[in-house]
N, C-alpha and C positions, 0 to 999 in steps of 0.2 A: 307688749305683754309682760307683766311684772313676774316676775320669776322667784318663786319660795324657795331659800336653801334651807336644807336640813342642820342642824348646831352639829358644826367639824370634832372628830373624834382628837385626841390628843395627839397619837403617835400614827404616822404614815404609813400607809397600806404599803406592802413589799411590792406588790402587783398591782395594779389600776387599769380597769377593763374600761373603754369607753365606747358606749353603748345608745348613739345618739337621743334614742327614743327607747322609752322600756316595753317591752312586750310579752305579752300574756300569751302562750302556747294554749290552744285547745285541742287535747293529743286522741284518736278515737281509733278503734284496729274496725275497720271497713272491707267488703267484698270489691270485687270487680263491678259489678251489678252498678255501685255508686259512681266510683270511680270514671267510668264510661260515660255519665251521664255531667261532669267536670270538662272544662274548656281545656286545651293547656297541655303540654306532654307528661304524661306520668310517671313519678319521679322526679318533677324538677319542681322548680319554687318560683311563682309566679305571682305578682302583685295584685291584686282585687279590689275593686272598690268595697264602699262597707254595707252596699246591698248589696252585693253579690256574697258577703261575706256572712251575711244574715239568712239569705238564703242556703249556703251551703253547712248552716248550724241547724237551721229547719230540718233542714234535709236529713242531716245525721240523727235528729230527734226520731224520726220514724224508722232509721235503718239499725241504730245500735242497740240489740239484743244482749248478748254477750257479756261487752262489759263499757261501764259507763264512761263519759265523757271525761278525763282528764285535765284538768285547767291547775297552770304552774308558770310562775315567771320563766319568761323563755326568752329565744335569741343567743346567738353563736357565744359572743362575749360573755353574757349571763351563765350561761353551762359551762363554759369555761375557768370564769374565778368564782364561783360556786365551789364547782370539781374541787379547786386547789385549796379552798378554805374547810369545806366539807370533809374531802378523803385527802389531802394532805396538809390538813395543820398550817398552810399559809397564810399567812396576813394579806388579803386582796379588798378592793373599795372597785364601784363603779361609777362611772360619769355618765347622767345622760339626765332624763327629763320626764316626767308621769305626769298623765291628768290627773283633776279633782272628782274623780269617778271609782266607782266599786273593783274596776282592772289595774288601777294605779296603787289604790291600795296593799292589795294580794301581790303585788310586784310588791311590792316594798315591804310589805312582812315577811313574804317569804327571804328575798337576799338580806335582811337582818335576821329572821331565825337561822339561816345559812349561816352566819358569821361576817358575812363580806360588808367590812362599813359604807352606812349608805348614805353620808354626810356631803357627796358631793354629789349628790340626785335633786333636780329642779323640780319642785312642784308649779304645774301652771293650768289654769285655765281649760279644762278642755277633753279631748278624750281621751288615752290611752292607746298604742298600737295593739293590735291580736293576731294572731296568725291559727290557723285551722291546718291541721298534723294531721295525713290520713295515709293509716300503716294498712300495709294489705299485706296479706297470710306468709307471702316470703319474708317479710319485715323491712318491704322498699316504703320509704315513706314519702307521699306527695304533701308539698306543702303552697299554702296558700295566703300570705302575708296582709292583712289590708291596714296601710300605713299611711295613707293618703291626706285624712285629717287626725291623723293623731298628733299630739305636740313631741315636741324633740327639742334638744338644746343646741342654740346657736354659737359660732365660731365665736362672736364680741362676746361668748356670756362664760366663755372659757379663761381662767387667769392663770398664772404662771403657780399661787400659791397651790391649786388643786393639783400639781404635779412634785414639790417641794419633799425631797426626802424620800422618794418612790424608787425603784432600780427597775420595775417595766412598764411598758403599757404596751395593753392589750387590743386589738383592733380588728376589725374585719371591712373588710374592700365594700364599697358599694358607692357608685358613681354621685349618687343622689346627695348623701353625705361627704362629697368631697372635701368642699370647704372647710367642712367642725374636724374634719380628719388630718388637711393638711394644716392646721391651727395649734389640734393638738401634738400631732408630729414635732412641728418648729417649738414648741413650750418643753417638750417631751426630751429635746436634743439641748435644749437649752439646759436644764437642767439636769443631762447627764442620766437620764434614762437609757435604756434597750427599748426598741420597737419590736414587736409580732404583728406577723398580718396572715386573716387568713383569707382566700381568694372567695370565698363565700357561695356562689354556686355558678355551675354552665354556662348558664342562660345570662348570669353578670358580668363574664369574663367574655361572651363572645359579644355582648351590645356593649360592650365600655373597654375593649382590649387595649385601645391607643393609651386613654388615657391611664390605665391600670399600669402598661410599661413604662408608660413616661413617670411613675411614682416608685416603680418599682427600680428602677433604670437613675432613682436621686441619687441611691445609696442610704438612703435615710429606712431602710425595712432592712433590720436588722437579721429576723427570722422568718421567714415567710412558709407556709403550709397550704398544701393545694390536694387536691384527691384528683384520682385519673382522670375523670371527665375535664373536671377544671384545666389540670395541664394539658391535655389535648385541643381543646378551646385556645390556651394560651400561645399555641403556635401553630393553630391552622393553615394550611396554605404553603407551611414551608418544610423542605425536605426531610429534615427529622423531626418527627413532632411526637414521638412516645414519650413515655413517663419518664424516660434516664434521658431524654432531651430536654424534659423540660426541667427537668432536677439541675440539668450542666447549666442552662439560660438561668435561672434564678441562683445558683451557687455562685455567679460569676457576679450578681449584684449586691446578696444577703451574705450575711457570717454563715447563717444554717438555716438548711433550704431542704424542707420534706416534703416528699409526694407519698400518700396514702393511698394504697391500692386494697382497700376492703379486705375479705379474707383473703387475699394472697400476702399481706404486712403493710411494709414499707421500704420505701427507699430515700435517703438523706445521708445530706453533703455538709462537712464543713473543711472550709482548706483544700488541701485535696485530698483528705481522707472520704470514701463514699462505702457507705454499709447497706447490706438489704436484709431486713428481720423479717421473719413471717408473722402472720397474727398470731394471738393469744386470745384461746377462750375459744365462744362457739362457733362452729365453722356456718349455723342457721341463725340470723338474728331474729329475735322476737320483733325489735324496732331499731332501725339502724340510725333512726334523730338522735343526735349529739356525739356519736361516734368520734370522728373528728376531732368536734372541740373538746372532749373529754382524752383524746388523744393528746392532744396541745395542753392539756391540764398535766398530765403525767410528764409531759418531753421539756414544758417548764420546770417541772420541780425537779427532774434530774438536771437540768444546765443550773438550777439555784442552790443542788446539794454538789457541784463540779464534776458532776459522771461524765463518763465518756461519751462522743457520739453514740456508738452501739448501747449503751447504759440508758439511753434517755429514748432512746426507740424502743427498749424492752418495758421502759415504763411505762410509757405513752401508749402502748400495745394492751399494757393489761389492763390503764383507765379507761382506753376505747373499750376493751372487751365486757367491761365492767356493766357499759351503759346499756350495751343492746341486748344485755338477758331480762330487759323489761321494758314496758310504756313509758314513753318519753326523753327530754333530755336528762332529767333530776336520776340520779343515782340512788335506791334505795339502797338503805342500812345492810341488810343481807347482802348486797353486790359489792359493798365497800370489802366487805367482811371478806368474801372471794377473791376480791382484789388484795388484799393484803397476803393474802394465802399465796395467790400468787407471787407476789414480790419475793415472797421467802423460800418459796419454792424455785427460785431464779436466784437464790443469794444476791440479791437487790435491796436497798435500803429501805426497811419498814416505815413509815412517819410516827414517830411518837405522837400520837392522841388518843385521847381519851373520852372516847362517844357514848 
C-alpha cells in the first residue's frame, strides 16, 4: 500500500504525538435506556467491528434529542498535542496514517486548524478509524472504537528524519500497535527524545499486562500516566496494588510517573520526591473523555517550562479540568479562557498566546 506524505513543515514540532491510525470521535450524551442495550462494561473502551459500529450510530440517530451528535478528530494522542498547541502555544506534529475518505479528511483539518503540523500523517488507501463516545448524565463516558479495517502507519514506514529535532514523543500503550510503537521508541531514543506513555484503558492493561511491563520494565518510558483503574489492573494478584503501589512500580522504571485519580487529583513521583494534588475545577463532569490526556497536556508543558513536580500537577489539573466542563475531547475557547484563569489564580505560568 503506497503511502502519501504530506510536504514536511520547516522547523520540528517540540512535541510529536504518534498516533498510529487517525481517529474520528463521534461524542453523543445518551440515557441509560441505550446504554443497556450496548455489549461490553460500561465505562470502558471496547473494540467493535464496523457493523457493529454502524449500528450503534443508527441507534443514537433515534435516541439523541437534546443535543446533536459531535464528530472531531479524536484519540488519546490527538487531545493531547492539540491541548498543548491549542491552550498552550506549543509546537506539536503527529505521526500516524488517515484514509482517502470524508473521516480522514476532518481529522486532518481539524489538527491543522489546531495548529499541530500534520506533515508527518500517511495518507492511504482506505478507511479511517472512528470511535462512538457515549456520555451518560454523571459524564462517565463508554467508548467504542472500531479500528479493525481502518489504515494506520507501519513500523518500515517510520524514519529517523520524522523524529530529527523533536525533545518528546508522545504515545499511548496499546498491544496491537506494538511494533510502530517499539520502532518509534528506538528512532525516539536515538535521536535523544523523552518518551510519554499513557496506559490507555483497563480493559488494555489487563489483556496485555506482560507485555505492557516488559516495555515498561526497558527503561525506555520516560513519563508514564495511568488513572486508578489502569493502575489497579497493573498489579492485580499482587499484595499491594492501590494507586501509591502502582505510582512506587512505575516511579522505579520512569523519570515521572502519574496516577490520576478523577476528582480526588493525583498522585506522581519523580526521584523520590512524591506529591498528591487534588483536582481543580468541577467536582461533576459534564464529559469526563480527554481528561487524562488534557491532563498530560498541562503536566507536559510544566516539565517544558522546568516547574516543579507539584507545579506540573497543578497544571495538568487545570487542563484536565478544562476538558470535562463540555462534549468531548477538544477544549472549547471559553474553557481555555477558565483554564487560564486558573493558572493565575494558582500563580502558575500563563502561556503567552494569542487566540
Amino acid at each position: 500500500m503506497v503511502a502519501e506524505a504530506l510536504p514536511k513543515c520547516p522547523e520540528a514540532p517540540l512535541v510529536l504525538g504518534l498516533q498510529p491510525a487517525a481517529l474520528i470521535d463521534n461524542v453523543a450524551p445518551v440515557d441509560w435506556s441505550l446504554l443497556d442495550q450496548i455489549p461490553g462494561d460500561r465505562g470502558g473502551s471496547i473494540a467493535v467491528q464496523k457493523d457493529e459500529l454502524e449500528h450503534i450510530l443508527k441507534e443514537l440517530d433515534t435516541h439523541i434529542s437534546v443535543a446533536p451528535l459531535k464528530k472531531m478528530a479524536g484519540g488519546s494522542v490527538t487531545n493531547t498535542v492539540r491541548g498543548l498547541s491549542v491552550g498552550f502555544g506549543v509546537a506539536t506534529g503527529i505521526i500516524g496514517a488517515y484514509g482517502d475518505d470524508e473521516q480522514g479528511q476532518l481529522f486532518v483539518s481539524n489538527m491543522g486548524f489546531s495548529g499541530v503540523s500534520i506533515s508527518r500523517l500517511r495518507k492511504k488507501k482506505g478507511s479511517t478509524a472512528q470511535c462512538v463516545c457515549l456520555v451518560d448524565d454523571s459524564g462517565n463516558r463508554t467508548m467504542r472504537p472500531c479500528l479493525s479495517s481502518a489504515v494506520k502507519i507501519q513500523a518500515d514506514e517510520l524514519s529517523k528524519e520524522d523524529f530529527t529535532g523533536s525533545k518528546w514523543l508522545v504515545l499511548r500503550y496499546a498491544v496491537l500497535n506494538l511494533e510502530v510503537i517499539q520502532a518509534a521508541i528506538r528512532f525516539a531514543k536515538q535521536e535523544g527524545l523523552s518518551v510519554s506513555m499513557d496506559l490507555a484503558s483497563f480493559e488494555m492493561v489487563r489483556n496485555s499486562r506482560s507485555e505492557l511491563r516488559q516495555l515498561l520494565e526497558s527503561g525506555n518510558i520516560d513519563l508514564c500516566f495511568a488513572n486508578e483503574d489502569e493502575a489497579a489492573e497493573l498489579l492485580r494478584g499482587e499484595q499491594e496494588a492501590g494507586p501509591e503501589a502502582a505510582l512506587e512500580f512505575l516511579g522505579r522504571h520512569c523519570r515521572w510517573a502519574v496516577v490520576t485519580l478523577g476528582p480526588k487529583g493525583c498522585i506522581a513521583k519523580h526521584d523520590k520526591e512524591v506529591v498528591q494534588i487534588p483536582a481543580i475545577g468541577e467536582t461533576v463532569a459534564t464529559d469526563a473523555t480527554g481528561a487524562g490526556d488534557l491532563f498530560a497536556s498541562g503536566f507536559l508543558y510544566g516539565l517544558i517550562k522546568g516547574l516543579s513536580l507539584e507545579e506540573c500537577c497543578k497544571v495538568g489539573s487545570c487542563s484536565g479540568g478544562s476538558v470535562i466542563r463540555a462534549l468531548g475531547g477538544e477544549v472549547t475557547q471559553e474553557n481555555w479562557q477558565w483554564m487560564h484563569k486558573q493558572l493565575q489564580l494558582k500563580d502558575l505560568p500563563v502561556p503567552d498566546i494569542h487566540n
